[in-house]
N, C-alpha and C positions, 0 to 999 in steps of 0.2 A: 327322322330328325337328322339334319345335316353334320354332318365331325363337328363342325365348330362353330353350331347354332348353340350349344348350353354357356360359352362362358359371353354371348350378349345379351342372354336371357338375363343376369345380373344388375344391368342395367336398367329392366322394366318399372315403370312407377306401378306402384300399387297403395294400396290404400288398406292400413292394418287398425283395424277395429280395437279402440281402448274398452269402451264401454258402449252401450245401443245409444248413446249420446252424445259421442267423444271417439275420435280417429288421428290418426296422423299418415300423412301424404310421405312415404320412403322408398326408396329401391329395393327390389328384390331382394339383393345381394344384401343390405344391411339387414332385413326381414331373416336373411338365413344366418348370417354371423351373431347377430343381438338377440335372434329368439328360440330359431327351431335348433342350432348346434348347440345351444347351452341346456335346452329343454331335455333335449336328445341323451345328452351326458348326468344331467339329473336324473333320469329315470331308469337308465341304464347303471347305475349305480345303488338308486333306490334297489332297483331287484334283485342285483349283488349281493346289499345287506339282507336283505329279508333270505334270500336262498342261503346264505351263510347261518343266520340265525335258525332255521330251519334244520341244521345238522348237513345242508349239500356241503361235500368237500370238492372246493372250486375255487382257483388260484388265478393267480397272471397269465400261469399259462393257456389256460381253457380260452382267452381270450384274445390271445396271439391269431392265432387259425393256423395257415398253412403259409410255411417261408413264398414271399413275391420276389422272383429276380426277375432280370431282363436276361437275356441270352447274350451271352459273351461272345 
């Protein structure tokens, strides 16, 4: 894949299934903003509470990872 073939991949029409009878015609880009990063954070939250409930002790920080700089 080219450097800077992902951000016109954004742009692709695509066709996102409501129901086997029912669709809507959208970009990529709103397919990823309106479904899968919202999805994403539901469920990644879901898991949070259940392993919390569970007795795992797991914080903010567990979820940091590791500091990103750029080189000075």
């Amino acid at each position: 894949m080219a450097k800077n073939s992902f951000p016109s991949q954004v742009k692709v029409a695509v066709r996102f299934l409501r129901t086997r009878a029912s669709h809507i015609d959208v970009l990529a880009g709103d397919v990823l903003l309106s479904f899968s990063q919202p999805s994403f954070y539901f469920h990644a939250t879901a898991a949070y509470d259940i392993l919390r409930m569970k007795g795992v002790q797991i914080g903010k920080r567990d979820f940091y990872g590791r500091i990103r700089k750029k080189p000075i």
